[in-house]
N, C-alpha and C positions, 0 to 999 in steps of 0.2 A: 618106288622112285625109278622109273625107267631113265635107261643113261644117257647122257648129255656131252656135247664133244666141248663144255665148256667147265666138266667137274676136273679140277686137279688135285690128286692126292696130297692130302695135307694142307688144302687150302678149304673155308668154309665152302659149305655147301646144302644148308638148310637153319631155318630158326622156328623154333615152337614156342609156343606158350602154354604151359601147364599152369592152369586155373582151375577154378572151384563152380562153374556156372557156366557153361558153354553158350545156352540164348544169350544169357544177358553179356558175356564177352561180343559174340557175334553184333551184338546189338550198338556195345560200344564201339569197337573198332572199325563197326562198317559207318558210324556217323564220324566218326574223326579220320581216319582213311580213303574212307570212299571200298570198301571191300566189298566184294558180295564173300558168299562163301557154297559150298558144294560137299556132302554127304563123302566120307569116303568107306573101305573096304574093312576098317577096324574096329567098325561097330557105332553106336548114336553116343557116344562121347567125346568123338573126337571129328573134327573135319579141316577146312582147309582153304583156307582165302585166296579170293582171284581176282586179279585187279588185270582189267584190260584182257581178258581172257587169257592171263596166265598166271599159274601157279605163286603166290609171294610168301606163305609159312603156314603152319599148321598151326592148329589152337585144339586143346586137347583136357578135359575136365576130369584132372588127376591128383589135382595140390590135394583137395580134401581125403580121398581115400589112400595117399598115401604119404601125408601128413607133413608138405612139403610146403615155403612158403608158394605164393603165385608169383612163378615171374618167368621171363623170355630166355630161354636154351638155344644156344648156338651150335650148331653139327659142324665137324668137321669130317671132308671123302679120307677115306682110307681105304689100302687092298688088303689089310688082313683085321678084322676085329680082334680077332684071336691075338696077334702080336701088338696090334695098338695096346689093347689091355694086360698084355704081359710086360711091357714097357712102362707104363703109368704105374703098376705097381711097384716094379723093379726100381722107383725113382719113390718110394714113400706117398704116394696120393692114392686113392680111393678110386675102384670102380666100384660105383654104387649099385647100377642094375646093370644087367644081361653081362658080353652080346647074348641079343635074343633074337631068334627070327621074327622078323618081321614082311612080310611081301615076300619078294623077290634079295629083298638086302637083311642086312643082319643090324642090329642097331645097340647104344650102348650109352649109361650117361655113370660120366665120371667126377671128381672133384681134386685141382690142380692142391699144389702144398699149401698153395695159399688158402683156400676153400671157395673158391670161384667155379662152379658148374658149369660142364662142358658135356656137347655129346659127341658120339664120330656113330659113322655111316661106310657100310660097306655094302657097296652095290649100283654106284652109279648116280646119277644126281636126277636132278628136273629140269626137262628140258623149256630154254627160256628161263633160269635160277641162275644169279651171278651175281655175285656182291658189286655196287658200284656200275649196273647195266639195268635201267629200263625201272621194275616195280620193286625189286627187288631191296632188301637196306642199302642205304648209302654204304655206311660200314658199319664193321666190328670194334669196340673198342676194350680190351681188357683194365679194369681200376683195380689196380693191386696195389701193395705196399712195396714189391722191390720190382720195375719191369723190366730190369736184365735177368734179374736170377727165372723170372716167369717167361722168360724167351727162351731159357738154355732149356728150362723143364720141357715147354711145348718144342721148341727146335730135334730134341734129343726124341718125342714121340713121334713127331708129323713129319721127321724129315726136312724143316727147312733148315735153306742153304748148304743143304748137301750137294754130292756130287751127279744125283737120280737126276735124267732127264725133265727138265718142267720144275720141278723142286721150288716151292715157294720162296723168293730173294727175302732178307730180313736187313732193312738198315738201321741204326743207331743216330736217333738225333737227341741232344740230351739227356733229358728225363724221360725220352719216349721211344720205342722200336716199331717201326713199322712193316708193315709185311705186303711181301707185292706177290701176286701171281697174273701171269699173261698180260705183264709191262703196268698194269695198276693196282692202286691203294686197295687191300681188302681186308685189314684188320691195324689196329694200333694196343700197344702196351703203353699204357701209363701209369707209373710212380706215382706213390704219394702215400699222406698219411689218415689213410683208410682206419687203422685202429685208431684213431683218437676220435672219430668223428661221434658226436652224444646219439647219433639215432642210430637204432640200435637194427634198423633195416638198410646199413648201409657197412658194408662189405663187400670184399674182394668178390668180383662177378665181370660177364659181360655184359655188355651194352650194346642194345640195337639201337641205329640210327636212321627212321624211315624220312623217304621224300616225298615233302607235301610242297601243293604252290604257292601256298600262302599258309605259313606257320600263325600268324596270328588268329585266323580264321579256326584252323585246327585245332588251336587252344583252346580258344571261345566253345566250338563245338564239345571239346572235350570235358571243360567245367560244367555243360548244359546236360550231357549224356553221365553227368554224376562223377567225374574224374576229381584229381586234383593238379595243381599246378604247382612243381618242384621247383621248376626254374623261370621265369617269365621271359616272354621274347626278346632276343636280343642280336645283334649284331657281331660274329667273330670275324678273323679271317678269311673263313670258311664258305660263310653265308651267316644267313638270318636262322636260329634253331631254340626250340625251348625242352624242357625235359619236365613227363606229364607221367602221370602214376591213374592207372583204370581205374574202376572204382573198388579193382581187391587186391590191389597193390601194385602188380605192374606195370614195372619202370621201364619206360624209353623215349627218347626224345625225336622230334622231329623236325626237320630240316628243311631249308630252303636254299640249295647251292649256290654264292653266285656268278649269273652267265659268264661274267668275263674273269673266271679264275682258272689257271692252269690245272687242267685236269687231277695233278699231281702236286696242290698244292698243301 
């Protein structure tokens, strides 16, 4: 991950996909997307989708060998792995792998109290990678059972609202904390009751939210390319967005922002 004048410490700054099938992911995601994808430096299990000739997440065929379910990882930049990971355990949650060298950065995935999986990133970002800019996810959204106590967890590792220069703002709107860096939205915590829900692949996680032009179209592509459909299209505040599950589980929904909504709304 070469560095980028747009990575802030403590704000995301990458999303993966650990799957069981890398063709046939590449295969889904680039008919409901629009992705191509491109070979990289880690070997033929793993590569890395480009939309518009720039960099938008990696996808990476890991769930099987190490026995994990499939689904989409969010990075968070950080300057030290070493103390992100001595932080996260000093607060009772899991680092599950590394830091491990990887490239040029160091890399590491952990799991918050709640059991919601995260990674962080030491080393700089991708240039052109911004949540909320261009290809990249709309946003971040954490579905937890408590999103205060799951802001203090992350606030107290990534530094937000501290007094570090740049330091990612965090507001409070009810049930929800939002997280801003560089004046916009690039992640949400929401509350709610995750332990009651009967399917038993729905737990405290992140959520990527990509932008397509026409969600209904995406859909359609996505049930034809073998997907399934979690949520059916529909109209929020927000935009128009549905949430669509690959054909080996992974969950995210896609988006249609819209035009006349305050950036920040």
């Amino acid at each position: 991950m070469p560095a980028s004048t747009h990575t802030v410490p403590g704000a995301p700054c990458w999303v993966s996909l650990m799957t069981r099938d890398l063709e046939a992911a590449q295969s889904f995601y680039g008919a409901v997307l629009g992705w191509s994808f491109r070979e990289t430096s880690l070997g033929s299990e793993f590569s890395v989708a480009v939309a518009d000739g720039v960099p938008v997440a990696g996808i990476g065929a890991l769930a099987h060998t190490m026995g994990v379910p499939v689904s989409w990882t969010a990075y968070f930049a950080v300057e030290s792995a070493d103390l992100t990971a001595s932080r996260i355990r000093e607060r009772s949650a899991t680092v599950a792998v590394g830091p491990l060298s990887i490239g040029k950065g160091r890399a590491a995935l952990a799991a918050d109290p709640g059991g919601a999986v995260f990674g962080f990133w030491e080393g700089g970002g991708v240039p052109g990678w911004e949540v909320g800019r261009g290809k990249a996810p709309a946003w971040l959204e954490l579905r937890t059972r408590d999103a205060f106590a799951a802001a203090i967890f992350y606030g107290q590792v990534f530094d937000w609202a501290s007094d570090r220069p740049g330091a990612p703002e965090v507001e409070y709107e009810q049930d929800a904390v939002r997280v801003k860096a560089g004046g916009h939205t690039v992640a949400f915590l929401r509350g709610g009751g995750v332990e009651a829900d009967p399917d038993p692949q729905v737990r405290p996680r992140w959520h990527v939210y990509f932008v397509v032009e026409d969600v209904d179209a995406a859909t359609d592509a996505a049930v034809v390319a073998g997907g399934t459909v979690t949520s059916r299209p529909a109209d929020s505040r927000i935009g128009r967005e549905a949430t669509l599950r690959d054909p080996h589980g992974g969950l995210f929904t896609v988006t249609a922002p819209r035009a006349d909504r305050p950036e920040e709304s």
